[in-house]
N, C-alpha and C positions, 0 to 999 in steps of 0.2 A: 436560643438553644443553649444547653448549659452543655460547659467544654468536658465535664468529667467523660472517661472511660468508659465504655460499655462491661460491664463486669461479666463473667463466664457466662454468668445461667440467661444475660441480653445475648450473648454471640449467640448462642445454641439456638433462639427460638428463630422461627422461620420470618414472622414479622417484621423481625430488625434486620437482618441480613438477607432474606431471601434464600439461594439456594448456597449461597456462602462459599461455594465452587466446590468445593466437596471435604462435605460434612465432617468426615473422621479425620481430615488436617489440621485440623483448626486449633491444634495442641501442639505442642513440641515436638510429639513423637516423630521419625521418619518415616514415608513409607516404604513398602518392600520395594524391587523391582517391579516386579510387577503389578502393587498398586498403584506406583508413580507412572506406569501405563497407561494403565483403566484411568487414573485421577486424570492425567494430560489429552487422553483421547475426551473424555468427556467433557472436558472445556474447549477442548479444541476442534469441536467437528464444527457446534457453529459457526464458529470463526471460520474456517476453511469453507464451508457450504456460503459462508455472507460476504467472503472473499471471491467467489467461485460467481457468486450473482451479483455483487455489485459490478465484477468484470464483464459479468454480460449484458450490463448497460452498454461499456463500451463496444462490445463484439457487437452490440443490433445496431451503434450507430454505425462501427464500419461496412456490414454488411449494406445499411440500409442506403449509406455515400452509394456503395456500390453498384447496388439498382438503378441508381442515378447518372454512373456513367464512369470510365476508367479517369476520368478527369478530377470528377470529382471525388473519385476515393484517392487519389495521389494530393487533390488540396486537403482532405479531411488528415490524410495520411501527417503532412507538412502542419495541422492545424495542434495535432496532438502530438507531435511531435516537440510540438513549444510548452503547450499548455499542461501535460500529462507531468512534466519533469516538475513543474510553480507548482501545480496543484502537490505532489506527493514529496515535495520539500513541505510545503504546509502541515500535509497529514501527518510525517515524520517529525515534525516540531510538536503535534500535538499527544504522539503518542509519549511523550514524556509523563504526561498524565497519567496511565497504567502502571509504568512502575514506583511512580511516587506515590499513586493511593495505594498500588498494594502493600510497598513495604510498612504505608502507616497501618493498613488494616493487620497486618501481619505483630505490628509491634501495638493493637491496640489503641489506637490515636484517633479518632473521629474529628477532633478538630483538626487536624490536617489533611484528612479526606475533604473535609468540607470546603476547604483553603484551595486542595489543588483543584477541584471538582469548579468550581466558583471562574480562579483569576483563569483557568484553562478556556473559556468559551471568550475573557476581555481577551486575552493572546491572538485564538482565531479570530476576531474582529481586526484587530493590528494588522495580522500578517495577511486577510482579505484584502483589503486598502493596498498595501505596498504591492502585491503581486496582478492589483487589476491593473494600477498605473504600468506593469512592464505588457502585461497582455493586451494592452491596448495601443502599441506598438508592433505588431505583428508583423504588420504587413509590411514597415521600414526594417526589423530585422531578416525578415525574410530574406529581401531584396538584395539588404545588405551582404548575406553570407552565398549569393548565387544562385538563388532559386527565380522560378520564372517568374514574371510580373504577373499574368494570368494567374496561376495557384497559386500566388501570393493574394492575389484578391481575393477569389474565390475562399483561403481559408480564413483573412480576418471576416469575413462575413459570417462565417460560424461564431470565429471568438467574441466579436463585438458582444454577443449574448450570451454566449457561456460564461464570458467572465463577471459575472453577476449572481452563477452557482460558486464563488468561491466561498463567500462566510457562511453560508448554510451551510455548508461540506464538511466544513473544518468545525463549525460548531458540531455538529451532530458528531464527530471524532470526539470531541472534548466528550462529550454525554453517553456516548458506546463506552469512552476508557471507564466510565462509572460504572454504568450497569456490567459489565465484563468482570471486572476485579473482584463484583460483588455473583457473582454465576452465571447474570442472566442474559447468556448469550445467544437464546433464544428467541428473544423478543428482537433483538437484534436483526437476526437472520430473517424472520416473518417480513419487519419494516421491509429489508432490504428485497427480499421476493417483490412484497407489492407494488416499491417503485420502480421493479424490469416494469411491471404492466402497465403503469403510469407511464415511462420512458417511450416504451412500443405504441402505446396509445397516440402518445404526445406526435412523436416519428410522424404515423401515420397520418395524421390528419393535416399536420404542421407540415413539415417534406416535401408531400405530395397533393396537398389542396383538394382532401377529401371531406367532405360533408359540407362543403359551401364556404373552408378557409381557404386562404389565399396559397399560390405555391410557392412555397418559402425557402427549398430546396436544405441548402446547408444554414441558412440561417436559422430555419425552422427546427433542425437537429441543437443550435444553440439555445434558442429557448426553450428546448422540450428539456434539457438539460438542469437548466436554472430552475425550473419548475417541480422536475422530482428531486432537487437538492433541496428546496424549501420542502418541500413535502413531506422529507424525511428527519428533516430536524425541528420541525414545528410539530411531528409526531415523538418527536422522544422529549422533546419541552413537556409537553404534556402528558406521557408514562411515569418520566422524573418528577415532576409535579403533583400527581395524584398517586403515584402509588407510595405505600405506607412505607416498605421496604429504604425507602430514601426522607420519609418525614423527619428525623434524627438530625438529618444533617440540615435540615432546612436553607437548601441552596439557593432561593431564590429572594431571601428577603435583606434586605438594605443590600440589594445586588449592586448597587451603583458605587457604593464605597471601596476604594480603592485596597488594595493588597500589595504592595511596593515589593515587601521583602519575595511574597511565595510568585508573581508574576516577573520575577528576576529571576529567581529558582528554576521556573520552566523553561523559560528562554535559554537560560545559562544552559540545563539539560537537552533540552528539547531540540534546541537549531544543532548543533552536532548531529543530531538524528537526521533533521530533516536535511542537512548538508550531503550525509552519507548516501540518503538513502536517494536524492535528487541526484547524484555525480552517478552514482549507478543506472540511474534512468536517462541522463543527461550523455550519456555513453550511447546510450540505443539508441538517443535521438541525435546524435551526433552521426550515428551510421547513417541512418536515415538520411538526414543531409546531405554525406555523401556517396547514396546510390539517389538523391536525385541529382545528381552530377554525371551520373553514368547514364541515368535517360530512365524515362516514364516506364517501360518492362520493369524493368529493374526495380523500382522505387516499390511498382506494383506489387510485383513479387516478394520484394522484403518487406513490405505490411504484411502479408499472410502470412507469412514463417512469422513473423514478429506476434500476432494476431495467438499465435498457436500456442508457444512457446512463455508466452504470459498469461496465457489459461491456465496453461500446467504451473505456473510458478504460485501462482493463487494460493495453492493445498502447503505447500514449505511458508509462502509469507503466514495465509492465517494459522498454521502452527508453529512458527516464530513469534505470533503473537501471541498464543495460549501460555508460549515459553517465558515471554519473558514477566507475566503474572506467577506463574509455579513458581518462576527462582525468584522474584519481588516477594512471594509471600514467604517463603523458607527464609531469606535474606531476613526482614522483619521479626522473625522468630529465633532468628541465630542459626538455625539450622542448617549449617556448613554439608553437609550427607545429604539432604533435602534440595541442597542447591545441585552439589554434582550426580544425582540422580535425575534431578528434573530435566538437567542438561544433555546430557545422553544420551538418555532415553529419546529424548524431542527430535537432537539430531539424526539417530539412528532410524526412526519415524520420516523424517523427511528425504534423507538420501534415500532410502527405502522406495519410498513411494515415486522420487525420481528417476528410480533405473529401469520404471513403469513406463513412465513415458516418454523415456530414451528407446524404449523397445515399440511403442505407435509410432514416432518417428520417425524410422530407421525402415516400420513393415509396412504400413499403410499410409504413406504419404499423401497421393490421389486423395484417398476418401476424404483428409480433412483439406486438401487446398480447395476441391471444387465444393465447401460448401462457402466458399468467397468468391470463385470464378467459375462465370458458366464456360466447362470443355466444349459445347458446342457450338460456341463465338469464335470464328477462327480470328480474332485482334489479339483475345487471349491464349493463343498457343503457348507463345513464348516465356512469358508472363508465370503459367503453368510449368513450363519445361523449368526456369530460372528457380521456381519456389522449390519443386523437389530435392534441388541438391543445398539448397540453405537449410530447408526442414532437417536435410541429415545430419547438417551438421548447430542445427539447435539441439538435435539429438544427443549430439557428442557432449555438449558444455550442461546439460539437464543437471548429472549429480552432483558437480560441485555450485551449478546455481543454488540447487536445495540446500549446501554446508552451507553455502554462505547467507542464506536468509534466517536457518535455524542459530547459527552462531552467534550473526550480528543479535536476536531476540531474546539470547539467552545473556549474552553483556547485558542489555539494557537494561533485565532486571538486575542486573548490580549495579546500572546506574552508570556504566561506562559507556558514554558517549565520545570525548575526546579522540583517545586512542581507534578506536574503528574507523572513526574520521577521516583519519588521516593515511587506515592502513586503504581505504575505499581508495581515496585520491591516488595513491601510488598503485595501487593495483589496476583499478580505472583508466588513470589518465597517463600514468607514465610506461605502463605496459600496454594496456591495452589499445589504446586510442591509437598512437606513436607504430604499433605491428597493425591495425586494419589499415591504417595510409599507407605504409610501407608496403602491404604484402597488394592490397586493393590499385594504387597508383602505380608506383616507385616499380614494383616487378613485372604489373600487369594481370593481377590474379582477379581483378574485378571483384564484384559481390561477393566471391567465394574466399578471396583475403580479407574483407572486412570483416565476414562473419567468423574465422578463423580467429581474426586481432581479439575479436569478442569473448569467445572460447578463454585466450589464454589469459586477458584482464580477469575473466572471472575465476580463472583455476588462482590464480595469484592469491587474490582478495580471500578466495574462501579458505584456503590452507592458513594464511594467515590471522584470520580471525578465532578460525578452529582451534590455531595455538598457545592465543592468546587467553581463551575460556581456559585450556588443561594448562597454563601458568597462573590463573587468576590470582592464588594466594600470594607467590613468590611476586608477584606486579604489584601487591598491594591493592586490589581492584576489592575487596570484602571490608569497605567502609560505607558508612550512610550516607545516603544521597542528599539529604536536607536535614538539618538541624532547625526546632523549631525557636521562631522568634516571637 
C-alpha cells in the first residue's frame, strides 16, 4: 500500500471512505448547532441501537438463568459480576482505536489509520490471554471475598466457557473502532442484531437440552456466549476484508509484523480507558457482592434494578461513543468550535434522554421488574418488594450517569485518558464505595445505602469530568494524541 495521503477529490468519493460519517464535515468548516445535531444523531443512533442489542444478549442470558431457578440467576448474577468488569476493561482498552483513527482520518493520515486498525486486534489478543488466566480463577475468588460455595460453583461453570468469548469480543471492538470512524455504523448494528438470535438460539437449545443436546444449564449460557462472540468477529474479518471501502488501507497483509511504537501507543491510550471505564463497573459489581452478603432476596433483587438501569445507560454509552469520533475528527482538523460544539451538544443529547428514564423508573417500576420475576411465585415476593425501591432510586443517579458517560467520550476524543482515570477512581472508589458500606452496614440502611453509596460515587465522577471537558484548553488537554514514527 503506498503511505501518500488521500488527496480531497479520494476523500469525497464514496469508494474510498464509504459514508465518511457525514459528508459536508469533511472540511474545516464548523458546523451550525444544529448541524453538529443532525451530524451526531446520525452517527450516533447505530451505536446506541448496537449498544442497546449487544446488551440484550446479556438481559436473554439473565432472563434465561432465571427460568432456571432463583439460584441460578444469583450464581449468573455473581458470574458477571467478575467477568462483566475484565471483559469492559478490555473493550475500554480497545476503544482507544476510535479516537486515534479518527484524529488521523481527520488530519488526512491513512498510514496511521492503517497502523492503529492493524496493532489494535495484536492488543486484544494480549489482553484475551491475561484476563482468561484471572477468569479462570473464579470460583477461588468468589469464595475468597464471602460468597457461598454452591454459587460459587454454579458461576465458574458458566465462566469456564465464556472465557473463551474474550479475543473474539475484543477483536471485533478493534474492527467496529474502523468501520465506525469511517460511518459505517450500520453494518455494525445488523451484525449485532443477528448474534441476539444466534445467543437466543444458542440459550435455547444449550440451557435447556432441546433438540436432542445435552442440559447444560449455565454452562451451556457460557458456550452460547463464546460462540456468537466468534461469530461476530469472524463476520467483520470478513466485511473489513472484501469491502473496497477498507482496500487502501490493506489491513490484513504482512499482518504478522510487528508495530512496537503504535502497539505501545494504544496501550499507553487505551488501558487508562479501560482502567476508568472497568472501576466504574467494578463499583457495581462490588455492590453486588455486598447484597450477596445481605442474602439471596437481596442479591435477586439488585440484579433486576441493576438489569434496568444498564439498559438505559446503553443510549449515553453509544452516544459517548459517537462523541468521542466528532471531537477525534474536529481535533484532527484543528477545529477548536467543532470540538466544543460536538461536545455539548452530545452531552445535552444524553442527559436529555436520561431524565427519560428517571421518569420509567420512578412511574412504572412493576412492569419492568416482573419481566425478570414471575409476581405469581409467592419465593419472589420479597425479591419484587426489595427491586422497586432500588429502581427508584437507580432513577435518582440516571442523569448524571448520562454526564458522565457523554463527558468521559468526549475527553477521549482528545485523547485524555489519564486524567478521567484517576477523577473515576476518586469518585468511584473513594466516595462511592466507602458511603454504600457505611450507609448499607455501619448504619444499617441495607440495599438501600448501597444503592444510595452508588448514586453519589456517580454524581461526583460526572461533575467532575463535565469540568474537566469546559477547562479542556486551560488543562492543556488540545494536543495530538500520537506522533508518527
Amino acid at each position: 500500500m503506498s503511505d501518500r495521503p488521500f488527496s480531497p477529490e479520494e476523500r469525497r468519493r464514496d469508494d474510498i471512505v464509504g459514508d465518511y460519517v457525514v459528508a459536508q464535515d469533511v472540511g474545516p468548516s464548523t458546523l451550525s448547532w444544529s448541524g453538529e445535531t443532525r451530524a451526531t444523531l446520525s452517527l450516533a443512533w447505530p451505536l446506541v441501537f448496537t449498544q442497546l442489542a449487544q446488551f440484550s444478549l446479556n438481559i436473554t442470558d439473565v432472563i434465561m438463568m432465571g427460568w432456571l431457578g432463583r439460584d441460578y440467576l444469583a450464581a449468573g448474577s455473581l458470574a458477571t459480576a467478575l467477568f462483566h468488569p475484565l471483559l469492559l476493561f478490555g473493550i475500554g482498552s480497545l476503544t482507544a482505536v476510535a479516537p486515534m483513527a479518527a484524529q488521523a482520518i481527520g488530519a488526512n493520515e491513512p498510514r496511521s489509520v492503517r497502523r492503529t486498525a492493524r496493532q489494535g486486534i495484536w492488543v486484544a489478543f494480549l489482553l484475551a490471554l491475561f484476563l482468561m488466566a484471572i477468569v479462570f480463577q473464579a470460583e477461588t475468588i468468589f469464595i475468597m471475598t464471602g460468597q457461598l460455595p454452591s454459587l460459587s460453583a454454579l458461576s465458574q461453570s458458566y465462566l469456564d466457557y465464556a472465557a473463551f468469548s474474550l479475543f473474539p469480543a475484543l477483536g471485533f471492538i478493534a474492527l467496529r473502532s474502523l468501520t465506525s470512524v469511517h460511518g459505517e455504523t450500520k453494518i455494525v448494528l445488523m451484525v449485532t442484531i443477528l448474534s441476539f438470535f444466534v445467543n437466543f438460539a444458542g440459550n435455547y437449545v444449550l440451557m435447556f437440552g432441546h433438540f436432542g443436546f445435552p442440559r447444560l444449564e449455565l454452562a451451556g449460557a457460557g458456550i452460547s456466549t463464546s460462540i456468537v462472540n466468534l461469530f461476530v468477529f469472524i463476520f467483520m474479518i470478513v466485511y473489513v476484508g472484501r469491502r473496497h471501502t477498507y482496500a487502501a488501507y490493506d489491513l490484513f497483509a504482512r499482518f504478522w509484523r510487528p508495530d512496537w511504537h503504535r502497539f505501545r501507543d494504544i496501550l499507553r491510550i487505551g488501558v487508562p480507558i479501560g482502567f476508568m471505564v472497568m472501576v466504574e463497573v467494578a463499583l457495581f459489581s462490588a455492590a453486588t457482592m455486598l447484597m450477596g452478603w445481605l442474602g439471596t432476596d437481596e442479591l435477586a433483587a439488585h440484579t433486576v434494578a441493576m438489569q434496568c438501569a444498564a439498559l438505559a445507560f446503553m443510549v449515553p454509552m453509544g452516544l459517548g461513543q459517537a462523541t468521542t469520533i466528532r471531537i477525534g475528527l474536529a481535533f484532527g482538523r484543528g477545529a477548536w468550535e467543532g470540538i466544543r460544539r460536538a461536545g455539548w451538544v452530545s452531552i445535552g443529547l444524553g442527559v436529555g434522554f436520561m431524565g427519560f428514564t428517571c421518569m420509567l423508573f420512578l412511574t412504572i417500576p412493576h412492569v419492568l421488574i416482573e419481566l425478570f420475576l414471575d409476581p405469581s411465585d409467592p419465593i419472589n415476593a420479597m425479591p419484587i418488594t426489595l427491586a422497586v425501591s432500588y429502581l427508584a432510586f437507580a432513577g435518582l443517579f440516571q442523569l448524571v450517569d448520562g454526564l458522565q458517560a457523554v463527558a468521559s467520550g468526549a475527553l477521549r476524543g482528545l485523547g485524555d485518558t489519564r486524567g478521567p482515570m484517576l477523577i473515576a477512581v476518586v469518585g468511584y472508589w473513594l466516595c462511592g464505595m466507602p458511603t454504600s458500606y457505611i450507609l448499607g452496614f455501619v448504619l444499617g440502611w441495607r440495599g438501600s445505602g448501597i444503592w444510595i453509596g452508588l448514586a453519589i460515587g456517580l454524581a461526583v465522577t460526572a461533575f467532575c469530568l463535565a469540568y474537566r471537558f469546559w477547562n479542556r484548553e486551560r488543562l492543556g488537554l488540545l494536543k495530538p494524541i500520537v506522533a508518527e514514527a
